[in-house]
C-alpha positions as CSV (number, residue, x, y, z in Angstrom):
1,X,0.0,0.0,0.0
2,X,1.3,3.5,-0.9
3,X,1.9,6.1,1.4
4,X,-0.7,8.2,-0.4
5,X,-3.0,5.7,-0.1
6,X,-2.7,5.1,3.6
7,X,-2.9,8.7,4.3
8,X,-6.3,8.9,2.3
9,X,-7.8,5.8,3.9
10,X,-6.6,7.5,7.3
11,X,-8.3,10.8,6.5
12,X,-11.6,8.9,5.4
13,X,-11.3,7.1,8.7
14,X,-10.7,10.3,11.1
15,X,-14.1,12.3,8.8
16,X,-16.4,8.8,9.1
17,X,-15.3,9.5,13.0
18,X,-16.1,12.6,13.4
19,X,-19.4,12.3,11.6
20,X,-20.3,9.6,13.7
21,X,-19.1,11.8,16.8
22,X,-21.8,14.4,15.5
23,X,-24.6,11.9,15.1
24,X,-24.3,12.2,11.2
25,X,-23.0,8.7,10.0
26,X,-25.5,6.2,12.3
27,X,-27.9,4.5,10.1
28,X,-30.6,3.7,12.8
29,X,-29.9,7.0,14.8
30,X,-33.2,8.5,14.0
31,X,-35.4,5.4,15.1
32,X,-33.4,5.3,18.1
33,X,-34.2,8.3,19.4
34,X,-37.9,8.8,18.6
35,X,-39.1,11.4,18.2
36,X,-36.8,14.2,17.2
37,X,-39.5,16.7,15.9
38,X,-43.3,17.8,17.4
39,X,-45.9,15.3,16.9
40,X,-49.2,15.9,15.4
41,X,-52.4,13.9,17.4
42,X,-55.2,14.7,14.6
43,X,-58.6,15.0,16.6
44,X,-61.3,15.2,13.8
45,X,-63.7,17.2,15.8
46,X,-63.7,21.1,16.6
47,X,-62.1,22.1,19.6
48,X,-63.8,22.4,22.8
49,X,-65.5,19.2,22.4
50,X,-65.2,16.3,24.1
51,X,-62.8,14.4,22.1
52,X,-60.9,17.5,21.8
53,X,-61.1,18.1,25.5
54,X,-59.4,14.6,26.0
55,X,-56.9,14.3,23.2
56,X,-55.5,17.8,25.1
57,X,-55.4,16.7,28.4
58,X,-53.3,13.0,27.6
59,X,-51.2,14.6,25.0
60,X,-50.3,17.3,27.6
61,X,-48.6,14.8,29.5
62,X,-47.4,12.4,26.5
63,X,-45.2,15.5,25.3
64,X,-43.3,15.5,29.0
65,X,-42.7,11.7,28.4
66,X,-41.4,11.8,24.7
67,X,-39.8,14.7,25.3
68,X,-41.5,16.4,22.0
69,X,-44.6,18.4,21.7
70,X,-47.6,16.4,20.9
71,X,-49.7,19.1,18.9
72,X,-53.3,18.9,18.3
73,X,-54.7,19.5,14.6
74,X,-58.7,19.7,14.6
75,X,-59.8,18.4,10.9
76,X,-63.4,18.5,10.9
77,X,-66.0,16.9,8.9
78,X,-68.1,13.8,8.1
79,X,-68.8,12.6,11.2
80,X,-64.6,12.8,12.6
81,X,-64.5,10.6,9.2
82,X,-62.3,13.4,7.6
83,X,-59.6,13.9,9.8
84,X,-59.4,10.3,10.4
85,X,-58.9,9.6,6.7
86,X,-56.3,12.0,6.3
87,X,-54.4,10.7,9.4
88,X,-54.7,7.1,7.8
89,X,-53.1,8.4,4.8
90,X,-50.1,10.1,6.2
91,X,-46.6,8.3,6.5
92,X,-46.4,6.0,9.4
93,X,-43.0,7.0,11.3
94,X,-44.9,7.9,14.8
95,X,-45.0,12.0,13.4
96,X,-48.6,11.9,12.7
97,X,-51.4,9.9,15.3
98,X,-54.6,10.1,15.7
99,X,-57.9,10.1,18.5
100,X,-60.5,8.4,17.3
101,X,-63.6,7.7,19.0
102,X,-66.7,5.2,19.3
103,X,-68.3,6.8,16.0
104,X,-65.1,6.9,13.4
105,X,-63.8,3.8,14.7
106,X,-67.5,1.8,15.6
107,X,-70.6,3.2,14.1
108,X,-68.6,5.1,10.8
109,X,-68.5,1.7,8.5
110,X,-72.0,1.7,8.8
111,X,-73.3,5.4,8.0
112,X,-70.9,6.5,5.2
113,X,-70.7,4.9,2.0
114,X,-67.5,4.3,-0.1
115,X,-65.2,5.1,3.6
116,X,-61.8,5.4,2.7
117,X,-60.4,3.1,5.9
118,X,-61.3,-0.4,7.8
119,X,-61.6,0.8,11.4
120,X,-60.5,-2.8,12.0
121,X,-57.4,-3.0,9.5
122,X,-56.3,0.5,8.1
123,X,-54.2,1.5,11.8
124,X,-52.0,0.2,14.8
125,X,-53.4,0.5,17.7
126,X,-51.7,2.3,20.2
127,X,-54.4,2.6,23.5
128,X,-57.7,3.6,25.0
129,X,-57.5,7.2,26.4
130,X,-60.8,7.5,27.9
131,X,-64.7,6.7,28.0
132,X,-67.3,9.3,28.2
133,X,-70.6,7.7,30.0
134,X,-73.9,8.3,27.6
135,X,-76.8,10.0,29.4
136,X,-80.7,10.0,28.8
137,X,-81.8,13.5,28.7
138,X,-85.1,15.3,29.1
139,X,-86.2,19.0,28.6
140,X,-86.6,20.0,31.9
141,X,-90.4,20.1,31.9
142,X,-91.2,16.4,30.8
143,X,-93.8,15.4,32.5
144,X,-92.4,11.9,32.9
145,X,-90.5,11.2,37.1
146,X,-88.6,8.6,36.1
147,X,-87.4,6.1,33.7
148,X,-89.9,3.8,33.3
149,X,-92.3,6.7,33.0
150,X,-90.2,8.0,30.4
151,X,-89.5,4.9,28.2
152,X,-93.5,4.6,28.0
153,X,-94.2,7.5,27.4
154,X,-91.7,7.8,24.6
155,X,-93.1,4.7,22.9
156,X,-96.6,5.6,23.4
157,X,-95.8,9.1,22.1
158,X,-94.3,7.7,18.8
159,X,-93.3,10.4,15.8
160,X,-95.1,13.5,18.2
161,X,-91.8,13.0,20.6
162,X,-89.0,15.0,19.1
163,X,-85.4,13.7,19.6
164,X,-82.8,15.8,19.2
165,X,-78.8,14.4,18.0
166,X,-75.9,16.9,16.6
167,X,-75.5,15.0,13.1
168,X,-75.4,11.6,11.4
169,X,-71.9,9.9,12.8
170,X,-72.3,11.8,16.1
171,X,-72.1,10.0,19.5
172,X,-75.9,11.4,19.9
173,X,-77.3,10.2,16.9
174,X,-75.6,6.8,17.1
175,X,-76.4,6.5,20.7
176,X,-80.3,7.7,19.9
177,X,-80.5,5.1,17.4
178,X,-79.6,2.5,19.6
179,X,-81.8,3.7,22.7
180,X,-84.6,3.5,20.1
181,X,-83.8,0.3,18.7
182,X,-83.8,-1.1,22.3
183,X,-86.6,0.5,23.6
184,X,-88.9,0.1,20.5
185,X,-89.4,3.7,19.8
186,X,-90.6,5.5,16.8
187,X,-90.1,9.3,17.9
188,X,-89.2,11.8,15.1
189,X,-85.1,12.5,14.8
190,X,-84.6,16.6,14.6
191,X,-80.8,16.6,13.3
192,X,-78.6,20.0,14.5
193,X,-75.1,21.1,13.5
194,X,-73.6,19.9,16.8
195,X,-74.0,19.8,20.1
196,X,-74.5,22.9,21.2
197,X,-77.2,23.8,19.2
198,X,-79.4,20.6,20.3
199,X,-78.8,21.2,24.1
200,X,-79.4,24.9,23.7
201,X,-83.2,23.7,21.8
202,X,-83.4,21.2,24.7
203,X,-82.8,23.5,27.2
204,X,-85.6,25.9,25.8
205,X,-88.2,23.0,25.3
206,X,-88.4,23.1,21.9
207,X,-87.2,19.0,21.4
208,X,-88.2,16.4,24.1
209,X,-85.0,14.2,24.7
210,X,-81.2,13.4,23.8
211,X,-78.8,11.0,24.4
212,X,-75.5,12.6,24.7
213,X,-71.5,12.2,26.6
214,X,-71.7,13.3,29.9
215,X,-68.7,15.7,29.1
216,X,-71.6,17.7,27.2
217,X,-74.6,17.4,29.5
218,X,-73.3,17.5,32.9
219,X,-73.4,21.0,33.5
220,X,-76.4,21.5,32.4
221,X,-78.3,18.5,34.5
222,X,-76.7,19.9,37.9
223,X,-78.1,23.3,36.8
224,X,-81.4,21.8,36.7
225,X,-81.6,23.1,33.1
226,X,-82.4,19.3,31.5
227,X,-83.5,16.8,33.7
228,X,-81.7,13.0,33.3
229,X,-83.5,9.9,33.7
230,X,-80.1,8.1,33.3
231,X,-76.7,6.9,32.8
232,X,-75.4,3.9,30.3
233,X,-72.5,2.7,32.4
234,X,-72.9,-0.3,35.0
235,X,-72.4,2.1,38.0
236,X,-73.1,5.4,38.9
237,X,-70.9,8.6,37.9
238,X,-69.3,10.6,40.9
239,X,-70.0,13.6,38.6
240,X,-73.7,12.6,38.7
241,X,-74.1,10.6,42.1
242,X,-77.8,11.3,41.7
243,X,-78.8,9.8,38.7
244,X,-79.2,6.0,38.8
245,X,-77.6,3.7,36.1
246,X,-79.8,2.0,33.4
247,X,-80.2,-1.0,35.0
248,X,-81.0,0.3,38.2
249,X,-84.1,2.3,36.3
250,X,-85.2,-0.8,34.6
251,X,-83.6,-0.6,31.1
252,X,-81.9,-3.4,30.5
253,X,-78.7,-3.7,27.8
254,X,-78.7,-0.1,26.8
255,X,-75.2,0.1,28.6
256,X,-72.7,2.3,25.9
257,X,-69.5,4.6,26.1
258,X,-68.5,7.1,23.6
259,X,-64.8,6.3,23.9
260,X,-61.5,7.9,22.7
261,X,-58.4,6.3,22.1
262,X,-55.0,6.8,20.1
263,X,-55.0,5.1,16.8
264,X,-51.5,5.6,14.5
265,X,-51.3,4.6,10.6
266,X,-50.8,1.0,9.7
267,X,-47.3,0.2,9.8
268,X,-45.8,1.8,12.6
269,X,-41.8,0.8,13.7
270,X,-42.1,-1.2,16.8
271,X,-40.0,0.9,18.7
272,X,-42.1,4.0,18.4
273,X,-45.1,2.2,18.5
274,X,-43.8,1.0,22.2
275,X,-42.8,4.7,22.6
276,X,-46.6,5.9,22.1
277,X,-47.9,3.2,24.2
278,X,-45.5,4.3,26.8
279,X,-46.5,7.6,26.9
280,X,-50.0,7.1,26.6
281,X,-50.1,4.5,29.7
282,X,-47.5,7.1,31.9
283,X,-50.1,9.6,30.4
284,X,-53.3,7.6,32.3
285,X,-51.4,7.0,35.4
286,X,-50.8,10.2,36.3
287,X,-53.0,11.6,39.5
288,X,-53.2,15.0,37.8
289,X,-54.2,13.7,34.3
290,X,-56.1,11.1,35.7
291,X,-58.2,13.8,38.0
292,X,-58.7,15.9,34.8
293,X,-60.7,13.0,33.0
294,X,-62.6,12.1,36.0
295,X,-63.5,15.9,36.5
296,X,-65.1,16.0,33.4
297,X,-67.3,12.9,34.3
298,X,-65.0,11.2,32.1
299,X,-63.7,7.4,33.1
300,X,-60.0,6.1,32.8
301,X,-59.8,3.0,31.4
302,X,-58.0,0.5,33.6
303,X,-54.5,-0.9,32.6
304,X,-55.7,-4.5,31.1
305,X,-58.3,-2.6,28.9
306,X,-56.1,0.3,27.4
307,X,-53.0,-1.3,25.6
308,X,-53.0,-1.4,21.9
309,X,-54.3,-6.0,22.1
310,X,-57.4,-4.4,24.3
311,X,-57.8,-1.5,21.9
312,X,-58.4,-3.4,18.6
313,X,-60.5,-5.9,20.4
314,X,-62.7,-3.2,21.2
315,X,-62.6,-2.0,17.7
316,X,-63.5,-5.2,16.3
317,X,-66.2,-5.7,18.6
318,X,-68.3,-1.9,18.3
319,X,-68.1,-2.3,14.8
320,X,-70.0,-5.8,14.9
321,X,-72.3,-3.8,17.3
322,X,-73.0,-0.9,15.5
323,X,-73.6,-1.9,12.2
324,X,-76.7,-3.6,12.5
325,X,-78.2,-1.0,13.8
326,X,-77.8,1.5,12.3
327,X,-77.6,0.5,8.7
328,X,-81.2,-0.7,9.8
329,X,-82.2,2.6,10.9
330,X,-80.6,4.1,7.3
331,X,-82.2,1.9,5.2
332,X,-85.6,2.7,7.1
333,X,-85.3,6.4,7.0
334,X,-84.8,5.6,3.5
């Protein structure tokens, strides 16, 4: 070997150190130190709703724990159905998640035609974040004192009771839908641009009942501005320690959550999926985080049903329970 040559092999050597030494040279650096950039958690509702509410208060605490800031992006639309497509679409390296909820990933295969992902197949999983109890809601004045008053007279009533939900693909209309189809009740369906319009007509009379996410109601019931008959969850809410469950009122199997959880597009690295799931469970264990959700009347789910096997178990199992129902109640609006 030439001296020439040995000095040009020793220079190569010394630069392929030094960028090494800088981080420049290492192959695998970038997956190994996840993230290295902000994170966007698409929430495909507007802000200052419920799911939005949620996604802020985990990923609030996720961005202490990956050391990057997790920032929220509101795409609205279709029922969350929007935003949710366009996070399914974007590249999966751990820079783009999503919180999805009991609609886009349950009830959405079966109210929008031609949907552009498989809640099922089209992300990875990486945890449940929350559940939102569903209450049955009352303007203030029905005449009805308690549940099994109101269930009868709500099938007696037929298309003269008005029931109120925010949109086709919200947690109120899917939730409605299912009450009816349980109770065997024919009322008519008065469809508002979100929430706060239908509470706001409820409040004033004008629409006989909801079923809505005790994030949205709450304040309202304790103001004695709706009245509730009841709540869809197996025991009683601290934030509503007055109002009985459905079973204890005599409705039996209308028990449902309008959950949120963080979903990620299909494919993600192992390493940042565990990185995400890390978070997310430090996230729920938190006292502060956790006292945030249950403030809101929210639930935390425990640790054995929040991991990204529970997750798409759940996923799998809403959409087989939504979408009998409600592509009955499509075809027979139809």
């Amino acid at each position: 070997m030439t001296r020439t040559l040995t000095r040009r092999l020793a220079g190569l050597a010394l630069i392929a150190g030094a960028a090494t030494g800088l981080g420049l040279a290492a192959p695998g650096a970038q997956a190994d130190t996840y993230p290295q950039r902000p994170i966007t958690m698409v929430v495909p509702f507007a802000a200052g709703g419920p799911t939005d509410v949620v996604a802020r208060i985990v990923a609030d605490h996720m961005s202490r724990t990956l050391g990057q800031q997790v920032v929220i992006e509101n795409v609205t639309g279709a029922g969350g159905t929007t935003g949710i497509t366009r996070a399914a679409q974007a590249a999966p390296d751990g820079y783009t998640i999503m919180m999805g909820h009991m609609g886009t990933h349950g009830a959405a295969p079966a109210l929008f035609k031609g949907l552009k992902y498989d809640p099922a197949t089209s992300f990875d999983p990486i945890g449940m974040a929350a559940g939102t109890p569903i209450v049955i809601v009352a303007k203030k004045d029905f005449a009805a004192p308690d549940l099994k008053g109101f269930l009868a007279a709500v099938k007696a009533g037929g298309a003269s009771i008005n029931q109120a939900h925010a949109g086709v693909g919200s947690v109120s209309h899917s939730t409605g839908v299912l009450f009816d189809s349980i109770v065997g009740a024919k009322p008519t369906l008065v469809v508002y641009r979100g929430t706060g319009p239908a509470l706001n007509d409820l409040m004033a009379g004008q629409v006989d009942f909801m079923t809505d996410q005790i994030v949205n109601v709450a304040p309202q019931i304790t103001g004695g501005t709706i009245k509730a008959y009841a709540i869809a969850t197996p025991e009683r809410s601290p934030a509503l320690p007055n109002v009985p469950t459905t079973k204890e009122a005599g409705l039996e199997g209308y028990e449902v959550s309008a959950w949120n959880a963080v979903f990620a597009p299909k494919g993600l690295p192992k390493d940042v999926s565990a990185a995400l799931v890390n978070a997310l469970g430090k996230s729920l264990e938190d006292e502060s985080t956790r006292k945030r959700i249950l403030d809101l009347g929210g639930t935390v789910p425990p640790t054995a049903e929040r991991g990204p096997a529970a997750l798409q178990k759940l996923v799998e199992s809403e959409v087989a329970r939504w979408t009998p129902v409600l592509r009955a109640a499509v075809e027979g609006s139809q």
